[in-house]
C-alpha positions in Angstrom: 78.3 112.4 51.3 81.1 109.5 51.6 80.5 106.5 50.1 79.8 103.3 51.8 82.9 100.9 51.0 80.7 98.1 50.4 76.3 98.8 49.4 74.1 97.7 52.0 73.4 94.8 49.5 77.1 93.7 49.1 77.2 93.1 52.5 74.1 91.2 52.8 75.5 88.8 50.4 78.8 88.9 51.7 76.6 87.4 54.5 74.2 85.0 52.4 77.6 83.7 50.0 79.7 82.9 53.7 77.5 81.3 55.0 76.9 78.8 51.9 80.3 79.1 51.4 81.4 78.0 55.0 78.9 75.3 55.3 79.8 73.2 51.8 82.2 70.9 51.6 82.9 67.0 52.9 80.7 66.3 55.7 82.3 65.3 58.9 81.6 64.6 62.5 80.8 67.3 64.7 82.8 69.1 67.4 82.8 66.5 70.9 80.0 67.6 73.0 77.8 69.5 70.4 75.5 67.0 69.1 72.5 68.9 70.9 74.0 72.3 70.0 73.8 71.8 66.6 70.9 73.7 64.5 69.5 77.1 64.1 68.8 78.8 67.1 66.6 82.4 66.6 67.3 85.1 69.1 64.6 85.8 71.4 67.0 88.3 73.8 69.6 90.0 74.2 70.6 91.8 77.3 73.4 93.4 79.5 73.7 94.3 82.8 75.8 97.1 84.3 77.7 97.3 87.8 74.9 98.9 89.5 72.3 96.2 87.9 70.8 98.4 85.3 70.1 96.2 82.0 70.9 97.7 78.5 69.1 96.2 75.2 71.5 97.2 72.7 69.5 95.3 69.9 65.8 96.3 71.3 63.2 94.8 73.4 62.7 92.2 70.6 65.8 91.6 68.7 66.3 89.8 65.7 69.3 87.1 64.3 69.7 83.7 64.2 73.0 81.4 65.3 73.6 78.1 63.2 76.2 75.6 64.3 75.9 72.8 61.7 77.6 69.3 62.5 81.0 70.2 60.5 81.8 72.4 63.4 81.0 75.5 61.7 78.6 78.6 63.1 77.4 81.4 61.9 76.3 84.8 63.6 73.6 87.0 62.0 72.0 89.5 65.1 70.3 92.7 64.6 68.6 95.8 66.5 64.8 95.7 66.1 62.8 97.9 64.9 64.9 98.2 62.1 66.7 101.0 60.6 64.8 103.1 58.3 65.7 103.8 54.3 68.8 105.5 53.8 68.2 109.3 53.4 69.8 109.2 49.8 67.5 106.2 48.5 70.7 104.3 46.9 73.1 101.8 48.8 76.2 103.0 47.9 75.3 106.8 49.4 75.8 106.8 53.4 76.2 109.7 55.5 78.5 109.4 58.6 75.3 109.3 60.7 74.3 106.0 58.7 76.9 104.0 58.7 77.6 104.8 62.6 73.7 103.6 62.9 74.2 100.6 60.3 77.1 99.5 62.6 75.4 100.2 65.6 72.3 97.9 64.6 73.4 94.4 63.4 76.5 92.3 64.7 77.5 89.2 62.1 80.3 86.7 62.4 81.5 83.4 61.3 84.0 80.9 61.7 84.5 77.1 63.9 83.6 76.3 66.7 84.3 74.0 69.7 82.9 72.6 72.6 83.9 72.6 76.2 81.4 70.6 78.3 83.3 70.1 81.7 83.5 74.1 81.2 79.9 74.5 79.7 81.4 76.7 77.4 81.7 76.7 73.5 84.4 78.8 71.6 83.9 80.6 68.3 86.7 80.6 66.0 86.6 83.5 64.2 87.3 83.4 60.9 85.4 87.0 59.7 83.4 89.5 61.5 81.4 93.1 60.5 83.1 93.9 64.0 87.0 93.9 62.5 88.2 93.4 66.1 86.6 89.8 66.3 88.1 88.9 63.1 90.6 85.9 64.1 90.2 86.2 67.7 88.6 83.1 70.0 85.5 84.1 71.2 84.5 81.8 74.5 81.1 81.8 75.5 79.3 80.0 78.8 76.1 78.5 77.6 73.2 76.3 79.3 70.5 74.4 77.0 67.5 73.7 78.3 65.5 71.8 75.7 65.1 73.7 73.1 66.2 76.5 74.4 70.0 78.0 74.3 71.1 80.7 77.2 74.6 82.0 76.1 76.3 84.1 78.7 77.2 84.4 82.5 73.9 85.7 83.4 75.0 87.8 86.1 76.6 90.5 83.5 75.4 89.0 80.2 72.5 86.8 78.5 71.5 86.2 75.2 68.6 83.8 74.8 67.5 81.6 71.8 65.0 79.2 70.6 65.5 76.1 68.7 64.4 76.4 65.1 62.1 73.5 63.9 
């Protein structure tokens, strides 16, 4: 069997360290037009719609992940398929078939980078800085959004809506 370039665990922290890593530093004043943006936000769904209407759940009926933008302008994206995966057939991290790491890939989405705030849009835009998904990596990533309270709806909602709940 190949071996996973990075164990299961290296990636985790890879995860854990960037976002401690991304968030120290000098405070300073958040993005224009994200004061109420800013927080954790937990995922509660996320869903696609095709041309003829049909929706797709591509991380489950009850999806898991969180989205932190914290005042220095800074987010993080942590999203993954529920129910979760099950052990890896080999019992040790560093031991993936082809099968698993297509399924690993499949199942959880993770991003990080700035971020900025459009309001006359009603858009924000992610800055990414490092992705799971390589072809994110240094892109801008725009994204419609609506809060209502404490609740964030990112997306068009015609072909796309994820929705999250303020975390307290």
């Amino acid at each position: 069997m190949p071996r996973f370039p990075h164990s299961f665990h290296a990636v985790t922290l890879m995860t854990v360290a960037t976002s401690f890593i991304v968030f120290r530093g000098a405070p300073a004043a958040p993005p224009p037009g994200s004061e109420d943006l800013v927080g954790t936000w937990r995922l509660v769904s996320y869903e696609d719609w095709d041309a003829t209407g049909k929706v797709s759940r591509p991380y489950g009926e009850h999806p898991r992940g969180y989205i932190v933008f914290d005042s220095t302008g800074h987010v993080s994206v942590n999203l993954m398929k529920m129910p979760a995966l099950p052990p890896l057939e080999s019992k040790d991290e560093n031991i993936v078939t082809p099968a698993e790491k297509e399924a690993a890939f499949d199942a959880y989405g993770a991003y990080f980078g700035t971020y900025s705030v459009d309001r006359l849009h009603g858009t924000f835009v992610t800055h990414v800085e490092g992705s799971l998904n390589p072809m994110y990596t240094n892109t801008d990533q725009p994204r419609p959004f609506v809060l209502k309270g404490d609740t964030l709806i990112i997306g068009d909602q015609k072909t796309w809506k994820r929705v999250l709940e303020r975390v307290h």
